[in-house]
C-alpha positions in Angstrom: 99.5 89.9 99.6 102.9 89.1 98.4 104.8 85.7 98.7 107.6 84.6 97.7 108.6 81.2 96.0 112.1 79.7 96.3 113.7 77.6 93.2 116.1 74.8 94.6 118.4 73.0 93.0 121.4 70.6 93.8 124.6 72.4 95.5 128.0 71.5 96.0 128.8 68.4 98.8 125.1 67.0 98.2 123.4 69.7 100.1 120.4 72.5 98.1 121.4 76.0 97.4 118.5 78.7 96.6 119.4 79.2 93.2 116.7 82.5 93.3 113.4 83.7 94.3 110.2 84.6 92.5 107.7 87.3 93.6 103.9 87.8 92.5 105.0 89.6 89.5 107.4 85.8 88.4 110.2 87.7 87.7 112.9 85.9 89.2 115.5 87.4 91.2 119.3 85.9 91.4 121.5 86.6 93.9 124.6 89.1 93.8 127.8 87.7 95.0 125.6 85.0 96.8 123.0 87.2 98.5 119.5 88.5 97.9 118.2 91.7 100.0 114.4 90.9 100.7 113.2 94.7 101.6 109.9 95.5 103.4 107.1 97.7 101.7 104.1 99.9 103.2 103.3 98.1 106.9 105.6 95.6 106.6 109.1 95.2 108.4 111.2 92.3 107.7 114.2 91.7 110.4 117.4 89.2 109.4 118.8 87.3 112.5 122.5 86.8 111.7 124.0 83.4 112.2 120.5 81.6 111.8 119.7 82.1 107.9 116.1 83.7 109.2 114.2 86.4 108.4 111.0 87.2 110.1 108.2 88.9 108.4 105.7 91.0 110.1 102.8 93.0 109.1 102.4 96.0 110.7 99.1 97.0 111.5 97.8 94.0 109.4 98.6 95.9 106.7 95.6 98.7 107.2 96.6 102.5 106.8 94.8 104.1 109.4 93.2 107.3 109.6 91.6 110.0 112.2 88.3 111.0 110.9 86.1 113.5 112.9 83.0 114.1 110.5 81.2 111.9 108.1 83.1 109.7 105.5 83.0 107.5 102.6 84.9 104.4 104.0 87.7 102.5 101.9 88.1 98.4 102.1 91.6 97.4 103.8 91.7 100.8 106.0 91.2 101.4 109.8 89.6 104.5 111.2 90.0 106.1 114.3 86.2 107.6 114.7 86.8 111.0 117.0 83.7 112.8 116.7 80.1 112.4 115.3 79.9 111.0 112.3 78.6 108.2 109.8 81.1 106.5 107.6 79.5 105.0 104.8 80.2 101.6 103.7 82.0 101.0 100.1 79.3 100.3 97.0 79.3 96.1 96.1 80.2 97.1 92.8 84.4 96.4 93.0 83.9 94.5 96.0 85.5 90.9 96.7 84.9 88.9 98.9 87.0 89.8 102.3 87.0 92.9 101.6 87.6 94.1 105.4 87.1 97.7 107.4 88.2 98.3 110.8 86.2 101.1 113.1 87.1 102.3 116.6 85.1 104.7 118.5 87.4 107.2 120.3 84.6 109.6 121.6 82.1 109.4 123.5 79.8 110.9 120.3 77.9 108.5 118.1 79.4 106.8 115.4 77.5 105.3 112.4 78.6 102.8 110.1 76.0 102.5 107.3 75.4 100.3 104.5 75.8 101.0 100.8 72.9 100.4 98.2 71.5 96.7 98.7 73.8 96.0 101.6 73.1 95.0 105.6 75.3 95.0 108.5 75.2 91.5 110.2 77.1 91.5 113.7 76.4 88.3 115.8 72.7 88.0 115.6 71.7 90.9 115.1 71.0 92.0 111.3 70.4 95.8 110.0 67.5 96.3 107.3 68.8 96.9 104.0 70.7 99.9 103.8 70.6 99.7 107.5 73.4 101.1 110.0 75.3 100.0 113.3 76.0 102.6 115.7 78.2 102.9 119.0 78.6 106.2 121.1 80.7 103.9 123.5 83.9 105.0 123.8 86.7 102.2 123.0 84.4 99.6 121.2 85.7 98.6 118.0 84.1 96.5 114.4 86.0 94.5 112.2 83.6 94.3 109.2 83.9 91.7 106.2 82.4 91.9 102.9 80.9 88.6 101.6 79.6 88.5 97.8 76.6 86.1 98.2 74.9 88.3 100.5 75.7 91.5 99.7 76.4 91.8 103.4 79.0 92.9 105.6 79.6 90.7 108.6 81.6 91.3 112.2 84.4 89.6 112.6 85.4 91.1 115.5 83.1 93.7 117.9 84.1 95.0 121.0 82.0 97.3 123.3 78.2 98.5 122.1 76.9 98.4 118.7 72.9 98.7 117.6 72.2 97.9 114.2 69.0 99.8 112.7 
């Protein structure tokens, strides 16, 4: 996630002046004829409101390329899929992993969908816990999982469900 760091330094009349700004890369940017453009990447829009000096920054789909998938899968961290037919998407391997690592599901069929577990993983989602390599299925058309990776346990936890999942 990219932020951005403002350098200020005294102005003219007592007041601060953004001298420039600094990106995750620290390269430092300096204004042109006293102005910097601050441009918008992949999911992100960023909208100037004259007169106010603010810019508001937001995050289109929180950032998640999304995707229509209608037979099996291997799913990618940070990506949302829109599940259309039967199918099992398989969960990412640890290996690479962090922790947070976070994929979005949502069943648009009425056909089961199944989310299963890489190697040495489980699928935790409220109290309910798959076996090792388990799965979480829905054939419940408009439920959705939000599932997070956490290192310790090698498992991926629901931060969000909506609708009917099973874990096996």
């Amino acid at each position: 996630m990219s932020q951005i760091y403002k350098s200020i330094a005294g102005g003219g009349g007592g007041g601060s002046a953004i001298l420039s700004l600094t990106g995750n890369n620290a390269v430092p940017v300096f204004p042109t004829a006293n102005n910097i453009d601050i441009i918008g990447g992949n999911g992100i829009n960023i909208v100037g409101t004259p007169g106010t000096s603010t810019l508001t920054v937001n995050v289109i789909n929180d950032g998640f390329p999304w995707t229509d998938e209608a037979t099996s899968f291997p799913a990618f961290a940070q990506n949302g899929y829109f599940c259309t037919g039967t199918l099992t998407a398989t969960l990412p391997p640890t290996a690479g992993l962090a922790n947070g690592a976070t994929i979005i599901f949502y069943v648009d069929t009425a056909s089961v969908v199944t989310v299963q577990a890489n190697t040495g993983q489980q699928i935790n989602i409220a109290n309910n816990l798959s076996t090792v390599g388990g799965t979480a299925h829905s054939n419940a058309e408009g439920s959705t999982l939000t599932l997070t990776f956490r290192i310790a346990d090698a498992g991926w936890h629901a931060i969000s469900s909506l609708g009917s999942w099973s874990t096996t």
